[in-house]
C-alpha positions, 0 to 999 in steps of 0.5 A: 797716485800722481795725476796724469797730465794728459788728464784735462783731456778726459774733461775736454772731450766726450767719453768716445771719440772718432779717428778725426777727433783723435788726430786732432786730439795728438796732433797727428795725420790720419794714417798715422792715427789709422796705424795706432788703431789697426796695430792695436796700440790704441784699442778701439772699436771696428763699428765697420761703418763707411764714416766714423769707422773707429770708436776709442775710448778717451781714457785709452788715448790719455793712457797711450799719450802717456805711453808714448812719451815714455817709449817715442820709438814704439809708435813710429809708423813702420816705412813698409806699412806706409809703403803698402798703404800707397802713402808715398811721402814718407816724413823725417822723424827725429832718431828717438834711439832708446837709452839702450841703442844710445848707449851702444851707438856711444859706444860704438861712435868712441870706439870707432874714432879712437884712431882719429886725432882729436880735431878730425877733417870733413874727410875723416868725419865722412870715412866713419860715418859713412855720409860724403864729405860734402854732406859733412862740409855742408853741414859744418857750414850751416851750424849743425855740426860745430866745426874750426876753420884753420887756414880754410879747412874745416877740423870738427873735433871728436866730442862735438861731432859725437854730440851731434850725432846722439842730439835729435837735430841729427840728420837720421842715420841709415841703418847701413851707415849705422852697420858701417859705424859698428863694423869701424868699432868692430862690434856687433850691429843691434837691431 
């Protein structure tokens, strides 16, 4: 059996800990830790105490590091527990797609810009994806998305474009714009 490498943390710390503890512990805010704990994706005990309400078990937390790192997409806070919980600064995260949406949206993204020559403007790049061309342009200009300037127009070749999308420096896509991609691909939409 391989030895985890979240397993020094079973040394470092006591056999029980608290929600501060544990924040500390995975470097995440309080409400963030407060979902894993009343989701149930880090079990814990309700002692219904006003201070050092959650007790967790420092094996179950080495189990769920490792859980997390396998599937980052299962413990990203929903906007809408967020949202009921009054937390009004809702924090980007990178896109974190599973291999399986990777995989489709490739797919989809191929398909959709087909049509397209290879060197597309900053307008044809914004008529698939969905986003206004200043977006597009503003981004090409910061580096973010590799772009050629010929006679001062900005041309953004296919692959790099598509690498830039499945990269986690993208700037996440709207679930619509998402739908928009699937619709030019004229595939089904995943959830």
């Amino acid at each position: 059996m391989t030895r985890s490498k979240y397993a020094y943390l079973l040394a470092e710390y006591p056999e029980t800990i608290s929600k501060e503890q544990l924040c500390k512990i995975i470097h995440v805010r309080k409400y963030t830790a407060l979902y894993y704990l009343e989701s149930q994706l880090l079990p814990c005990v309700d002692t219904g105490k006003a201070t050092h309400r959650y007790s967790i078990r420092m094996s179950d937390v080495v189990t769920m590091l490792e859980d997390r790192d396998a599937n980052p997409e299962k413990y990203f806070v929903p906007v809408a527990w967020q949202k009921k919980r009054g937390i009004h600064r809702v924090h980007n995260r990178s896109v974190g797609y599973s291999q399986y949406m990777q995989d489709k949206l490739r797919i989809a993204l191929d398909t959709a810009l087909e049509s397209y020559p290879d060197l597309m403007t900053a307008a044809d790049t914004a008529a698939v994806i969905g986003w206004h061309t200043k977006t597009v342009q503003r981004l090409c200009w910061k580096g973010n998305i590799k772009a050629l300037v010929i006679k001062n127009r900005l041309f953004i070749p296919k692959i790099t474009l598509i690498e830039y999308l499945m990269s986690d420096n993208c700037k996440p896509i709207h679930p619509e714009y998402k739908k928009h991609i699937f619709k030019c691909a004229k595939l089904p939409p995943s959830e």
